[in-house]
C-alpha positions, -999 to 999 in steps of 0.1 A, spaced: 0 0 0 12 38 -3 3 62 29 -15 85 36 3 114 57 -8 111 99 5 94 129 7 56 143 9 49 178 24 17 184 23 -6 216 59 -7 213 74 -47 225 106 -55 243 138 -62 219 134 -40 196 151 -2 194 125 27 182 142 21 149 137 -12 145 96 -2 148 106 25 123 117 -3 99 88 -27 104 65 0 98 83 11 65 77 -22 53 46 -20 61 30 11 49 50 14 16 72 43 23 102 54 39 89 87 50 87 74 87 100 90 117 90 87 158 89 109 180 101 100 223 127 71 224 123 39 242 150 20 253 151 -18 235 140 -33 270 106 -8 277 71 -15 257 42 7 254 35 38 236 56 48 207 47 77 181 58 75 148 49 102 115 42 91 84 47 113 55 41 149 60 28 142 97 73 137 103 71 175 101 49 176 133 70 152 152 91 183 164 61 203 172 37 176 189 29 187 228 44 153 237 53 173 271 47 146 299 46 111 303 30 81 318 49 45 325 42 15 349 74 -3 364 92 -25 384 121 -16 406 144 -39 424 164 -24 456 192 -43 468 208 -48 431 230 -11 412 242 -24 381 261 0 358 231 11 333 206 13 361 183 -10 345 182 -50 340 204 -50 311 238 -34 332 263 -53 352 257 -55 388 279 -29 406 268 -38 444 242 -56 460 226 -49 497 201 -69 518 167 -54 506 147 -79 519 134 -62 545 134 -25 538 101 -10 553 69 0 531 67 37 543 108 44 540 100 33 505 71 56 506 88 83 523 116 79 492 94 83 462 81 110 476 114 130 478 119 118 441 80 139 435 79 169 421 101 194 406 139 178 412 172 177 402 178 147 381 215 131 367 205 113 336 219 76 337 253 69 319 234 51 291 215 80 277 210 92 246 224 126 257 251 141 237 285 153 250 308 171 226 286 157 198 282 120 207 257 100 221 267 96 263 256 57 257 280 56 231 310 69 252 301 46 280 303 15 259 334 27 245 350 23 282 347 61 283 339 78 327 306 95 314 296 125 342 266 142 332 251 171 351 218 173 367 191 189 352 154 200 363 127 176 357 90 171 369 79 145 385 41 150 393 33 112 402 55 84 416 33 65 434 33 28 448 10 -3 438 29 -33 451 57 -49 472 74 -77 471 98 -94 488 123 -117 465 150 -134 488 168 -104 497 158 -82 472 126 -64 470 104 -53 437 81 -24 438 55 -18 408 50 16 406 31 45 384 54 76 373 36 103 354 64 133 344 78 158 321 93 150 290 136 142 296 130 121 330 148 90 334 126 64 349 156 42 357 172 71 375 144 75 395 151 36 406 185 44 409 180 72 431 157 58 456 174 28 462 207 48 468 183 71 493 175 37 510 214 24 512 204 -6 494 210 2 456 182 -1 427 178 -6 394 146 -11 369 136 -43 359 105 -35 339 92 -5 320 60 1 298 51 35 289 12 45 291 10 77 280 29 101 254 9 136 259 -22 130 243 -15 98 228 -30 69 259 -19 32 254 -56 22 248 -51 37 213 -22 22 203 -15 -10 183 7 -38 182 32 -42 150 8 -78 148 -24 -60 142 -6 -40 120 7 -62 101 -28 -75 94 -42 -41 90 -16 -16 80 -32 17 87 -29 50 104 -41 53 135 -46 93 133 -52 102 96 -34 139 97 -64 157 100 -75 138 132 -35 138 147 -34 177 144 -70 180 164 -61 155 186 -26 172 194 -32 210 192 -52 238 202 -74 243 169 -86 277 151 -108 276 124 -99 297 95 -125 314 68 -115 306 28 -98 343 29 -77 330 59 -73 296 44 -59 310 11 -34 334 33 -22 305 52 -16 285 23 11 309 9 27 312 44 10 347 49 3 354 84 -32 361 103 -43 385 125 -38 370 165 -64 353 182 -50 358 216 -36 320 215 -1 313 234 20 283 221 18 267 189 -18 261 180 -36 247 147 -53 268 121 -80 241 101 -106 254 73 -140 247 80 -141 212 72 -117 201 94 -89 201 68 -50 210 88 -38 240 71 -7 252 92 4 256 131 11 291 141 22 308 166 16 345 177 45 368 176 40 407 181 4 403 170 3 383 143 -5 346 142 26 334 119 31 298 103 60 273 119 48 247 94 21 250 65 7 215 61 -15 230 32 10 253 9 -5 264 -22 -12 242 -49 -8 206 -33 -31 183 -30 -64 204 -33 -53 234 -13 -55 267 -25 -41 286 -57 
């Protein structure tokens, strides 16, 4: 088949990079025009967000701002990536580290914090990647940065010889390392952490319950938010008159609406013309989606 331009949100499984999704979905749809938007790591399932066509253009502009996962933690265990896939560095008896000093933990990890991004990430220093450095036997130190955390909360515990697993619910903004947040409360408990289990639920607008699995795609290759739907399901929308429409459509500005942040601009029938955003009192264009002359828009 050849696509259509819009979005796909995949139920991303475990083993395979965000690039290897990229790949299957090539295949799939019939084009290379594919990109994804929030990374996950080869070991983490759940929500992924790829662009197909001209919807890769709004992969830089989606409000893809915050974040929902379930996970699994396991104190008494640091290993060197601060997830299941590292070496172990140091072990500690966990077994029998109380409920509400686990509690009491998380909830220093809440809110706005300083975070230090695990070794492993895909942060760059002098130009490469710091996972890159670090596998290349490279000391990777990278400074702490401010993240949100607006939910860490607690579901289960279990004990596992002397270890101990918590599941747990993290909802933050976009840049926070879930296995950091393992790492740092078992180093706040003395015992050490890692993650053993990740599945994101949530990518801004985008909830888990809408997203598919590269099986059901491969039986029905499809968008799952034509572009139309994607940009109303993603932005602020304003609805534009033909006058407007035609303006927009040669990357001419509008008069302000009063909007702040990027927003939408659609024609009556629902039809994406351009995101804008409002700069000494006109609404400019970051992106026509509708220029002049392609497929049915204006002249």
């Amino acid at each position: 088949m050849t696509a259509d331009s819009g979005l796909v949100v995949v139920d991303k499984p475990a083993g395979l990079t965000s690039h290897d999704v990229v790949g299957r979905l090539r295949r799939l749809l019939g084009t290379r025009k594919i990109g994804h938007a929030g990374t996950l790591d080869p070991m983490a399932t759940g929500v992924l967000v790829l662009g197909v066509q001209r919807a890769t253009r709004l992969l830089g502009h989606l409000a893809l701002d915050t974040k929902a996962y379930t996970a699994t933690i396991r104190l008494g265990e640091a290993t060197s990536t601060d997830d299941a896939e590292g070496e172990t560095l140091a072990t500690a008896d966990a077994g029998a580290v109380a409920e509400n000093a686990v509690r009491t933990g998380m909830a220093a990890l809440t809110g706005r914090i300083e975070q230090v991004p695990s070794t492993v990430s895909a942060i760059k220093v002098d130009g490469r990647r710091a996972y890159a450095r670090a596998r290349d036997g490279e000391t990777v130190v990278l400074p702490a940065r401010p993240v949100t955390v607006g939910e860490f909360t607690l579901d289960a515990v279990r004990r596992v010889g002397r270890c101990t697993d918590l599941d747990v619910r993290v909802d933050c903004s976009s840049g926070t390392y879930v296995r950091a947040l393992a790492r740092d409360l078992g180093a706040g408990l003395g015992v050490g952490g890692h993650l053993t289990a990740l599945r994101r639920t949530r990518v801004g607008p985008f909830p888990l319950d809408g997203a598919r699995t590269l099986e059901q795609l491969a039986e029905h290759p499809e968008l799952t938010h034509p572009l139309d739907a994607a940009v109303a399901a993603a932005f602020r929308v304003r609805v534009a008159d033909a006058e407007q429409s035609t303006a927009l459509s040669f990357g001419r500005p509008l008069a302000a609406a009063g909007l702040d942040g990027v927003y939408a601009v659609t024609d009556a029938s629902g039809r994406a013309l351009a995101l804008v955003t409002e700069v000494e009192g006109r609404a400019r264009p970051v992106l026509v989606l509708a220029p002049a002359g392609a497929d049915g828009a204006p002249a």
